[in-house]
C-alpha positions in Angstrom: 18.3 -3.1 82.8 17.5 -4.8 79.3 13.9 -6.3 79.4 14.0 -10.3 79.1 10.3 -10.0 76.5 11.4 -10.6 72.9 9.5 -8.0 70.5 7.8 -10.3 68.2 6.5 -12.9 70.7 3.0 -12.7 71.9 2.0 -13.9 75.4 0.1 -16.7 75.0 -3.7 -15.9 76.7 -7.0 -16.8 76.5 -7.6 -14.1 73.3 -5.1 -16.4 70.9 -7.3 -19.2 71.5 -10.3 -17.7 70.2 -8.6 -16.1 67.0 -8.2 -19.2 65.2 -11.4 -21.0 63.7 -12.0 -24.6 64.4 -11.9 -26.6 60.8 -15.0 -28.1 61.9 -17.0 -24.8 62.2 -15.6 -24.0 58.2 -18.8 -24.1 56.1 -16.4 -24.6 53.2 -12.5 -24.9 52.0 -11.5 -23.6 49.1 -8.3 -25.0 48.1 -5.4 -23.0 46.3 -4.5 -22.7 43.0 -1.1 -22.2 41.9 -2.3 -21.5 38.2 -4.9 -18.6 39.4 -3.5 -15.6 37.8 -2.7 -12.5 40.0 -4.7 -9.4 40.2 -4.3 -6.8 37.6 -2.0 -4.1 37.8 -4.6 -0.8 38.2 -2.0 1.1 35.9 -2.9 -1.7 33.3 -6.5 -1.1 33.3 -5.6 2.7 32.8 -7.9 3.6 29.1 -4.8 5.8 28.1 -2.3 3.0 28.1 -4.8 1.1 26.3 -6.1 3.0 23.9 -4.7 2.1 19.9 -4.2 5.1 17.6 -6.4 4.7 14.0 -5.9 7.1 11.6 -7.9 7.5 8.7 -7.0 10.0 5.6 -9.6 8.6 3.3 -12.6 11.0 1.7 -14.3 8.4 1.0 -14.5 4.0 0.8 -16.6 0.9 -1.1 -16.5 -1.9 1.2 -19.4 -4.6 -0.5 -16.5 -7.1 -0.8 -16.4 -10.2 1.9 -12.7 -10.9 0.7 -9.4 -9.0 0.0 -9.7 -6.8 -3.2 -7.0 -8.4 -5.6 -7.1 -5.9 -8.5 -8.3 -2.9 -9.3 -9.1 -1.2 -12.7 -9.7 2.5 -13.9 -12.3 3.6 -16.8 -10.0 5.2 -19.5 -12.2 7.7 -20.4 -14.2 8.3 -16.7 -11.6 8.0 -14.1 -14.4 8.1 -11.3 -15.5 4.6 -12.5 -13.9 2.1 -10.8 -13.9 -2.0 -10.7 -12.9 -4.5 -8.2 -11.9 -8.0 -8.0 -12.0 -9.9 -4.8 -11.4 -13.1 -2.8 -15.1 -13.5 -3.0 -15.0 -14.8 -6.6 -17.1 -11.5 -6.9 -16.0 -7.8 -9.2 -18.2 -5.2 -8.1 -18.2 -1.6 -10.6 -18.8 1.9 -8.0 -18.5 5.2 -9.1 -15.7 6.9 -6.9 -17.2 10.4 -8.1 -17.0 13.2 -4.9 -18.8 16.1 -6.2 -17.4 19.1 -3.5 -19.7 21.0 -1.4 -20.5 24.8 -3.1 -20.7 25.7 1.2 -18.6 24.0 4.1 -20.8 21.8 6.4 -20.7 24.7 8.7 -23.1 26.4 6.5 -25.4 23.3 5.2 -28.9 22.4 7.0 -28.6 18.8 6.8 -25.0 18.2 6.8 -23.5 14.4 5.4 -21.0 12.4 6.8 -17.5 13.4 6.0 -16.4 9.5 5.0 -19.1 8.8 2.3 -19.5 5.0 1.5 -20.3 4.8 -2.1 -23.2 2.1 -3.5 -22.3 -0.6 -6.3 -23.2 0.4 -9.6 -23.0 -3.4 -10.7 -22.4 -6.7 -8.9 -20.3 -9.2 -11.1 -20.5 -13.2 -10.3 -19.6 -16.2 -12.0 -16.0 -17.0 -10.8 -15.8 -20.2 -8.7 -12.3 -19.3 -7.1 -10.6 -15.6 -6.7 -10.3 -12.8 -8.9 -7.0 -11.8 -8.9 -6.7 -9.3 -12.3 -9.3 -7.0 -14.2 -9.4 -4.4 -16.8 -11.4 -1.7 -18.7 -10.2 -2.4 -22.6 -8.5 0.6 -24.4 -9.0 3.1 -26.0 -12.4 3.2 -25.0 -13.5 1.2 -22.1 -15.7 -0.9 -24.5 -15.5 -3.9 -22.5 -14.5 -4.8 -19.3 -13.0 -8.5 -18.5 -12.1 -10.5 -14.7 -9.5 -13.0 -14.7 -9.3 -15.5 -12.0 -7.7 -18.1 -10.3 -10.5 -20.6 -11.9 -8.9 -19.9 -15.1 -12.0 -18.2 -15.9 -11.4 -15.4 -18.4 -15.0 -13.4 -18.6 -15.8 -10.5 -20.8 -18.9 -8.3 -20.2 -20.2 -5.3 -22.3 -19.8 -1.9 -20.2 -22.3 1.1 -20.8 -22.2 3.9 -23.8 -19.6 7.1 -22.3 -23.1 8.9 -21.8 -24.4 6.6 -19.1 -20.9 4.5 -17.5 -22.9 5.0 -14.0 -26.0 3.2 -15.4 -26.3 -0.7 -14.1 -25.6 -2.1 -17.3 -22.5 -4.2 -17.6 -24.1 -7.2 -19.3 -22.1 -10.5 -20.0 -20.7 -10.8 -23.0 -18.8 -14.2 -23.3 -15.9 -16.4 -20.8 -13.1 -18.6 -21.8 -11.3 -21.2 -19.5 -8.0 -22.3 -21.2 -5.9 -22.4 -18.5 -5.5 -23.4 -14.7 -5.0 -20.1 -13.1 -4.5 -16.9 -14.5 -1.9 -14.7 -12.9 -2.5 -10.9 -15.0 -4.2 -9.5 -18.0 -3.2 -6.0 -19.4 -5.0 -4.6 -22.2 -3.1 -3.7 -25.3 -2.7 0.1 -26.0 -4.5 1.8 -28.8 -4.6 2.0 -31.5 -3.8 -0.2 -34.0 -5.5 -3.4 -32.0 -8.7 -1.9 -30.1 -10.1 -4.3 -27.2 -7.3 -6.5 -27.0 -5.5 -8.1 -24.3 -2.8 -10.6 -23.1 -3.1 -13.0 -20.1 -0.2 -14.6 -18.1 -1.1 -18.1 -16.2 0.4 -20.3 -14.1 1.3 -23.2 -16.8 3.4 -21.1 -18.3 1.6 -20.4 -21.4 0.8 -16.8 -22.4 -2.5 -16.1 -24.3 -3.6 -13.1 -26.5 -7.6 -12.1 -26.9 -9.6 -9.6 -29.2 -12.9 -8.9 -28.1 -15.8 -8.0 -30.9 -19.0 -8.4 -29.8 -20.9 -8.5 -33.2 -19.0 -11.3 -33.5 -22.2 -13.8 -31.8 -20.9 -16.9 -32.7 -17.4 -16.0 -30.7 -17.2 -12.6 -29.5 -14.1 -13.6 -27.2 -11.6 -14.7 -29.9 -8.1 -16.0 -29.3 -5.6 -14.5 -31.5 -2.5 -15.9 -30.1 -0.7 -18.4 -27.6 2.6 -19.1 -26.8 4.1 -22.0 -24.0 7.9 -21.7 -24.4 8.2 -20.2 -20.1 8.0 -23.8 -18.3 6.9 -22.0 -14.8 4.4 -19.8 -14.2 4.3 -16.5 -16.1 4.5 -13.7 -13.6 3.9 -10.3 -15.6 3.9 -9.2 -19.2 3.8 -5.4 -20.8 2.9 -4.0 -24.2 5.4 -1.9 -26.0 4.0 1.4 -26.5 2.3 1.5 -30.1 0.8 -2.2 -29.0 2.8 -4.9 -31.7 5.2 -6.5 -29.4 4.6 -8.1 -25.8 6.9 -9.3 -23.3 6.5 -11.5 -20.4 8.2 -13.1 -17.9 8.3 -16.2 -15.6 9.6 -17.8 -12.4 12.2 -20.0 -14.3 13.9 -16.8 -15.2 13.1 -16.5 -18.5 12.0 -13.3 -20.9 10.1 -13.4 -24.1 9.1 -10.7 -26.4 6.4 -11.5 -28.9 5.7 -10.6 -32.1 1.7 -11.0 -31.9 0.8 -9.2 -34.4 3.0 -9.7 -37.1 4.9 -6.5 -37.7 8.2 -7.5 -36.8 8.1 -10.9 -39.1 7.3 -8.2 -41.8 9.8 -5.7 -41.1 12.3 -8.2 -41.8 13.2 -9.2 -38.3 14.2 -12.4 -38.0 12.7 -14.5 -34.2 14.4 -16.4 -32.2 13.6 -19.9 -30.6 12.5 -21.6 -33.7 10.7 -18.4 -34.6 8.1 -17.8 -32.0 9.8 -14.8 -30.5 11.8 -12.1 -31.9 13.3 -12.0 -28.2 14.3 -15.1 -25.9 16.8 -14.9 -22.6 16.8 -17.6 -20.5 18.4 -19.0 -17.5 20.9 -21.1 -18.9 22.7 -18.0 -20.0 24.7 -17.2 -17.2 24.8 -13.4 -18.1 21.4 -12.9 -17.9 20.0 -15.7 -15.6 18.4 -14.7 -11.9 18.7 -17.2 -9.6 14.7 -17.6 -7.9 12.9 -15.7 -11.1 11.8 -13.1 -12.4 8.4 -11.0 -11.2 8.2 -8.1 -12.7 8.8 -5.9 -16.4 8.4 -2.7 -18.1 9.3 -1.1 -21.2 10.7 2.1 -22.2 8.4 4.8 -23.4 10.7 5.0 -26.5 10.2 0.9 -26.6 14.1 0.9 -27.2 14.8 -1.6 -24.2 13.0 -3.6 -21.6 13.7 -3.9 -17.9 12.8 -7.1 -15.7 12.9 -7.5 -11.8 13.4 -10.7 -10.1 14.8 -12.0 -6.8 18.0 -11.0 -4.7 17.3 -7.1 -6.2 18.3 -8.6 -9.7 17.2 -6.3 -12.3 18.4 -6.4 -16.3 18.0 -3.9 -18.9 17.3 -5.5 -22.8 17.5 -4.0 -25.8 14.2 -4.5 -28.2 13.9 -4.6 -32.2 12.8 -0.4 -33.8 10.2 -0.7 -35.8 10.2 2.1 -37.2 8.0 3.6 -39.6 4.7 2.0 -39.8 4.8 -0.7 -43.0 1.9 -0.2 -45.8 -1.0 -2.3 -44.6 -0.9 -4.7 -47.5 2.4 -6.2 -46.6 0.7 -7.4 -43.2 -2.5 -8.3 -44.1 -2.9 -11.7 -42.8 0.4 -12.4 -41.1 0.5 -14.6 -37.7 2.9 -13.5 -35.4 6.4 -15.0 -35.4 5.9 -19.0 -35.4 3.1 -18.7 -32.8 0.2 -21.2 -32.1 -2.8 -19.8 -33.4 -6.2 -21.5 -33.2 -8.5 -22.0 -35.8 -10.9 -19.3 -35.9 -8.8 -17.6 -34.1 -10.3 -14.6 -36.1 -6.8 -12.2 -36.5 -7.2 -8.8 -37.0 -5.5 -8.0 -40.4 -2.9 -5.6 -40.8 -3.0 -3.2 -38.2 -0.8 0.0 -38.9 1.8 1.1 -36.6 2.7 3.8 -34.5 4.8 6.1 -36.1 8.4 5.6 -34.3 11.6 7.6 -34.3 11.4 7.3 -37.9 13.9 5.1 -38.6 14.1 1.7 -40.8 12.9 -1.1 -39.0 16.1 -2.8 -37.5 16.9 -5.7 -34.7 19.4 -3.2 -33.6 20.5 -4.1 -30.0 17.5 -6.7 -29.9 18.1 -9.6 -27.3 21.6 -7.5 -26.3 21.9 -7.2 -22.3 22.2 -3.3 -21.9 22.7 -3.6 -18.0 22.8 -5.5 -14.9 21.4 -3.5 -12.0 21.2 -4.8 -8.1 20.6 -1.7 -5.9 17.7 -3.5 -3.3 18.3 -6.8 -1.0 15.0 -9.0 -2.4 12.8 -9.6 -5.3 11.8 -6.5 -7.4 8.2 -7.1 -7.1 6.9 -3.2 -9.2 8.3 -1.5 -12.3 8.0 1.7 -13.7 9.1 4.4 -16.0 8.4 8.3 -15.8 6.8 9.7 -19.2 9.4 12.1 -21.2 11.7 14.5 -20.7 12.0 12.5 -17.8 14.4 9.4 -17.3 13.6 7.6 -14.6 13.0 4.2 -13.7 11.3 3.5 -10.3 12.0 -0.4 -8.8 9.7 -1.1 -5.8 11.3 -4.6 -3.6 10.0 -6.8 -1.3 12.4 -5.3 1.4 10.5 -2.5 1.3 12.6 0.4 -0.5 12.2 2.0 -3.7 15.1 2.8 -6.2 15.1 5.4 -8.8 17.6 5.0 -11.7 18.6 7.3 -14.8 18.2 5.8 -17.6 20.0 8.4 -19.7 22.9 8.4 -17.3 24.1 4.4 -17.7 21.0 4.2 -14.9 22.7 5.7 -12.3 21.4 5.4 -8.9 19.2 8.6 -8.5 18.1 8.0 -5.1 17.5 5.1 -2.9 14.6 5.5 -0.7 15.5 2.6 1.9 13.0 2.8 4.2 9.8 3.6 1.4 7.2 1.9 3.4 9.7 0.4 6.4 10.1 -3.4 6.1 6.9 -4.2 4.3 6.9 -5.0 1.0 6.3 -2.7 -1.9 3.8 -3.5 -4.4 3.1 -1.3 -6.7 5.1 1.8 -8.1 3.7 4.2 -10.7 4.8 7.8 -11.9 1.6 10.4 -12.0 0.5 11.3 -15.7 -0.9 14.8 -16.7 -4.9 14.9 -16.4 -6.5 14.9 -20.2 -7.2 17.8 -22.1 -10.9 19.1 -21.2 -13.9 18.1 -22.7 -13.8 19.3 -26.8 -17.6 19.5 -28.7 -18.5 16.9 -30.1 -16.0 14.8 -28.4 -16.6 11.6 -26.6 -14.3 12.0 -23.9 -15.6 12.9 -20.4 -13.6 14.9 -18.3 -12.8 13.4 -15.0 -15.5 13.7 -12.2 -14.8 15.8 -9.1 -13.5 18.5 -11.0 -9.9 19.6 -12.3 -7.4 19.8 -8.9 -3.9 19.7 -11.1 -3.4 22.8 -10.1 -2.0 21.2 -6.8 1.7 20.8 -6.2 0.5 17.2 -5.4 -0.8 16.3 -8.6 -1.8 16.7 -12.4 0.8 18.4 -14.3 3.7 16.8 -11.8 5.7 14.2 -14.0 8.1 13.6 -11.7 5.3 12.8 -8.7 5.9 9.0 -8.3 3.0 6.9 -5.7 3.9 3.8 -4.1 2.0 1.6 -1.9 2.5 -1.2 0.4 2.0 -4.2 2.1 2.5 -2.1 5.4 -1.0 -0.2 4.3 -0.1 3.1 3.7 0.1 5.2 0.1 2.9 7.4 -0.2 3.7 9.8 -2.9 7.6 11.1 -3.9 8.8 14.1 -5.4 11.6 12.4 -7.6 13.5 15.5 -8.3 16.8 16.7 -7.1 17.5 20.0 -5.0 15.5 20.5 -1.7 13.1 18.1 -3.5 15.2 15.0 -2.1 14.8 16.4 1.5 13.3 13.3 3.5 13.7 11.6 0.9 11.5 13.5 -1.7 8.1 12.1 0.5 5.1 14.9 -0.7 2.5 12.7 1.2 1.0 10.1 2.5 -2.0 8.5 3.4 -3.4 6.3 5.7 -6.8 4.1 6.8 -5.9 0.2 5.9 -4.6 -1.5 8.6 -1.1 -3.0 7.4 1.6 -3.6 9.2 1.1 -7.7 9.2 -2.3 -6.9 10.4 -3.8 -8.4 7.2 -4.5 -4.9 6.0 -1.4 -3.7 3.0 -2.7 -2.2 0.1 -2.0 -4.3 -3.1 -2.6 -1.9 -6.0 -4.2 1.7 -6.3 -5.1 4.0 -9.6 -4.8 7.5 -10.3 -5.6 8.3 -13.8 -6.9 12.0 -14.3 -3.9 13.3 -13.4 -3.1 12.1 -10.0 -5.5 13.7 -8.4 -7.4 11.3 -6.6 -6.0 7.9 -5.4 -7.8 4.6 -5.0 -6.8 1.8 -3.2 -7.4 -2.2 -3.3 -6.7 -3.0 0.4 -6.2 -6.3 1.1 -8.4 -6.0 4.5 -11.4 -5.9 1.6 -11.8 -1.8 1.4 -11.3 0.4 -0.9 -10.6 3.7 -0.2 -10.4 7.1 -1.6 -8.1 10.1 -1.0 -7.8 13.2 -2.1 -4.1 13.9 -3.0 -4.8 17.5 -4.6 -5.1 18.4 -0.6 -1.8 16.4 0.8 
């Protein structure tokens, strides 16, 4: 027969009475809180699930800077002497010389740190806002000058070749002609030794020799020019040094005769004479629609190439030269209708760089040669390999890198799409050979840590191109067909800046001496050193 007692019910008794606790016995109540979070999950607390993966590939790092390091420059002669410019308003000069073990650590009694950290050779000061460019002058290194976004332009005196590590960069003169100033780059040698242009945000380009037994004005302008009407964004020297071209954000692209040596070749300028080259936005061929951020110019100097938003690149042809002209025809000569200022103490009558050996001509001067869109957003990083080789490498802001022949109507080579993911590229640049070896009696210094070209990685390697990015990893490309394009053509990469939006991209490196170390200017205020001889 079924029992009539439900389960669940208790029989009321005596024992249910005392179970329950009189409120008034409660010492206190603690009332609820919806809002009080819930215990952890145990699995979350687990170290493995929590643990974040660093990697670090440097050999070495210079980490005196407060700020992100802007700009970075290379001694032309001592590769291993670097200087910095920061956020800090501060450029700091270190040696980034590694001199290798002769026995592994295995083997030493008092063995050092792997990751050295290298001292300042000299502290810089006297900005009042960022320093955003910097540069060693060519050929030699005489001088090295900061830029900044004070408008300060500030020259100081750099040590004799013997003694570059010594403490004695000693300031030599400043200038402040402009609002900001967005890049310098030195003009190569060597008709105009310690010379430079500067790009700033007015618009308005400016050209500077540097003599410093000049005492009454060792920081001379030689040149300035304001036909861009937005700010100027990049500019780059021809190879023998007489014209310059720069670019701006309202699209437009000017090459400069600064020295005079078109004007007295015969060839005519353009815009009421104060360039020999002028494109604009108003013509619809050439125009760009958000600007233009980027040039370069062909090792031949035949044409120049420009970079500006949507993936827009053009291709412009440039006035030959030719053979240099006798000196007395351009003694004296201001460049093409430019402003000069008084004093502005012009060299006279530099002689040029052999060329192809042709007459001077315009030839296809000002003539569009090509329209090229390959990439989805602004070409932010130029640059062509050195003969035989072809190539033009365009670094965008979507993160991919493009290579195009230039001897082939610049056919797409290869399109790396996913160069450094979707972070932005910043810089592209082709590895050079190292320099030849110390010669007697020659000033040149061969580059410190020894000669590593020997590496498949660097030196010799035209076709090695190295990239970096705002995602803050260096990468280096084989550019060359066959199983060379396999992955892509990637030969290496290295890591150690944070990147990936983490306030941590890389935004420029060098590598002169053949490519054999890299150094970085990371925006998380590091720089680091890697060897690339090793992978």
């Amino acid at each position: 027969m079924p029992s009539s007692h439900t389960p669940h019910e208790e029989a009321d008794g005596p024992e249910d009475e005392n179970a329950m606790l009189d409120p008034n016995e409660a010492a206190e109540e603690i009332p609820s809180d919806p809002d009080e979070p819930m215990d952890s999950d145990p699995d979350e607390d687990d170290p493995e699930t929590q643990e974040i993966q660093l990697q670090n590939d440097s050999i070495a790092h210079f980490d005196h800077h407060s700020d992100s390091i802007f700009c970075i420059a290379q001694h032309p002669l001592d590769p291993s002497i670097i200087a910095t410019g920061a956020g800090d308003d501060t450029a700091f000069v270190f040696s980034a010389s590694t001199p290798k073990p002769i026995l592994p650590p295995s083997y030493e009694s008092n063995p050092q740190p792997s990751r050295q950290s290298f001292p300042p050779i000299a502290k810089l000061t006297g900005h009042t806002d960022s320093i955003n460019a910097i540069l060693f002058t060519l050929p030699h290194g005489t001088y090295l000058c900061t830029a900044g976004l004070d408008g300060r332009l500030r020259a100081y005196t750099t040590p004799s070749s013997s003694s570059l590590a010594e403490p004695t960069y000693s300031f030599l003169s400043e200038t402040q002609e402009v609002p900001e100033i967005n890049f310098v780059t030195p003009c190569p040698p060597p008709s105009y030794p310690n010379t430079l242009a500067l790009g700033a945000s007015d618009g308005s380009v400016w050209v500077y020799t540097i003599d410093k037994s000049d005492t009454a004005s060792p920081l001379q302008v030689l040149q300035a020019y304001y036909l861009h009407t937005a700010p100027c964004t990049a500019g780059a020297w021809t190879p023998d040094g007489n014209l310059l071209a720069t670019v701006s954000e309202d699209g437009s692209f000017y090459v400069w005769d600064v020295f005079g040596e078109a004007s007295a070749a015969g060839i005519a300028g353009q815009g009421a004479g104060q360039a020999i080259v002028g494109l604009t936005a108003e013509d619809q061929r050439f125009s760009i629609e958000g600007g233009l951020y980027s040039v370069a110019i062909a090792p031949s100097g035949a044409f120049a190439v420009v970079g500006g938003a949507g993936g827009m690149i053009r291709v412009v042809g440039l006035p030959r030269l030719g053979v240099a002209s006798s000196t007395s025809a351009t003694q004296g000569q201001k460049g093409s209708g430019a402003k000069s200022k008084p004093g502005s103490g012009k060299r006279a009558g530099g002689s040029s760089a052999v060329g192809s050996g042709s007459e001077p001509s315009a030839g296809q001067a000002g003539q569009i040669l090509a329209s090229l869109q390959a990439q989805s957003d602004s070409i932010e990083t130029l640059a062509f390999s050195a003969p035989p080789l072809t190539l033009l490498a365009a670094g965008s802001v979507d993160g991919s890198i493009a290579l195009f022949d230039t001897a082939h109507r610049f056919a797409v080579r290869r399109h790396i799409r996913d160069a450094h993911e979707e972070f932005a590229v910043v810089k592209v640049e082709f590895v050079t050979p190292p320099p030849p070896p110390t010669v007697a009696g020659s000033s040149r210094i061969a580059p410190a840590g020894g000669n590593n070209s020997s590496s498949s990685n660097s030196g010799g390697g035209g076709w090695l191109l190295t990239s970096c990015g705002m995602d803050g990893v260096v990468r280096r490309w084989d550019t060359r067909g066959g199983t060379a394009a396999s992955g892509q053509g990637l030969a290496g990469e290295w890591r150690g800046h944070r990147g990936e939006g983490e306030g941590g991209g890389v935004l420029g490196f060098v590598q002169g001496g053949g490519g054999a170390r890299i150094v970085t200017a990371g925006d998380d205020g590091v720089s680091l050193v890697f060897d690339a001889a090793s992978g």
